[in-house]
C-alpha positions in Angstrom: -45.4 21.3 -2.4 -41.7 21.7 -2.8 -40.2 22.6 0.4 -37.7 25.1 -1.2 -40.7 26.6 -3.2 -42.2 27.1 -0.1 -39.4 28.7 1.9 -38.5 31.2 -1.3 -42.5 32.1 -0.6 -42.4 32.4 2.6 -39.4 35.1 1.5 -41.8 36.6 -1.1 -44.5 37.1 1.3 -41.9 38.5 4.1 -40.4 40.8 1.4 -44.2 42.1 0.7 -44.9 43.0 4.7 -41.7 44.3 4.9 -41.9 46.8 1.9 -46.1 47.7 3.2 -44.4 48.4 6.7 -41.8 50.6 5.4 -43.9 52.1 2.9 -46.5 53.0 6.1 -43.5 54.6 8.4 -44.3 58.1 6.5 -48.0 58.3 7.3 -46.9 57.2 11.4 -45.6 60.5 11.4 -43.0 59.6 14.1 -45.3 57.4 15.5 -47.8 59.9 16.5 -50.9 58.4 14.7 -52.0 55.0 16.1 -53.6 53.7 12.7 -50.4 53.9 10.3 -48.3 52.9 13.6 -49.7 49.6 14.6 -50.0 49.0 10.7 -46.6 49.1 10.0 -45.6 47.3 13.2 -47.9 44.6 12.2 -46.3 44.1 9.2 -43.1 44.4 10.1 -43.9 40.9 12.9 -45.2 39.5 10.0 -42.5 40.3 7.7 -39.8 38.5 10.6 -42.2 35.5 10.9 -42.1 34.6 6.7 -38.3 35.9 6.8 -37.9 32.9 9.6 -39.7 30.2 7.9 -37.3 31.0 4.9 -34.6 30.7 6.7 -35.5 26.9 7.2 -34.1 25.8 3.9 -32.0 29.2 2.4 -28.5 30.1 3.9 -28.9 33.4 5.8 -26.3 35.6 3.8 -29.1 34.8 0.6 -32.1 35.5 1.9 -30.7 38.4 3.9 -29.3 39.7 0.6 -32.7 39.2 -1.7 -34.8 40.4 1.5 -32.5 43.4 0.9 -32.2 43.8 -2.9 -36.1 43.3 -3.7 -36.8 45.1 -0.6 -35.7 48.5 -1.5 -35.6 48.6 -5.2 -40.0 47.9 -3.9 -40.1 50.3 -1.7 -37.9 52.3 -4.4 -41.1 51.5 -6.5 -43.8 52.5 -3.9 -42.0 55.6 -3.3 -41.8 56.8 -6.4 -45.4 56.0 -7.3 -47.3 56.5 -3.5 -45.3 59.3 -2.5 -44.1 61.0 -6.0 -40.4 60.7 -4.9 -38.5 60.3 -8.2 -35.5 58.8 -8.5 -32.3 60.3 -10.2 -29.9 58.6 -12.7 -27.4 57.4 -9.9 -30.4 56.2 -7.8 -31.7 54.2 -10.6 -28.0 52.7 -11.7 -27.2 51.8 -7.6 -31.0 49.7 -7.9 -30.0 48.3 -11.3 -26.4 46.9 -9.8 -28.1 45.8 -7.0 -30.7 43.5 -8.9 -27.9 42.4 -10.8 -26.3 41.2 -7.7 -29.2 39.1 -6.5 -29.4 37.4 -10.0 -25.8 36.5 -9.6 -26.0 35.0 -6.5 -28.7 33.2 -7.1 -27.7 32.0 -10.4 -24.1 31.4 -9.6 -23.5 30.8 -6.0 -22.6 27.8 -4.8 -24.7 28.4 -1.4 -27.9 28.8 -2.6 -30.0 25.5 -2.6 -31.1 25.4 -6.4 
């Protein structure tokens, strides 16, 4: 397998743990129910384990900035649809810019491996 296809995986699948755990932090309530707590704290050691395999092969500043830019405009998502939060006309435009930033970097930057 490609090691760089690997690494941007290993950032999907760290992106994914990252969004369940956040996604989970409502249901801890404060961290008061052990179920939803050690869920999302699962994920979010699991999320940091595929975030450091990434981090073999893509510069820090990018994968920080995709973990980032997928990461909320996800959770964004499972928000919206899990826990009926909608999102106004400025929220959507800030997630649009910010998708349009990862595309450029990745796309354009000289740092990223391509």
């Amino acid at each position: 397998m490609n090691p760089l296809l690997a690494a941007y995986g290993a950032l999907a699948l760290g992106i994914v743990s990252e969004v369940i755990g956040s996604s989970l932090l409502p249901r801890t309530e404060q961290f008061t129910k052990l179920g939803p707590t050690a869920a999302a704290i699962t994920s979010f050691i699991i999320a940091l384990f595929f975030l450091s395999h990434a981090l073999k092969l893509i510069p820090l500043g990018v994968t920080y900035a995709v973990w980032c830019g997928v990461g909320m405009v996800l959770t964004a998502a499972v928000s919206m649809l899990v826990y009926r939060s909608p999102l106004d006309l400025a929220a959507v435009l800030g997630i649009v810019l910010i998708i349009c930033g990862v595309v450029v970097m990745n796309v354009f930057s000289k740092n990223v491996p391509h």
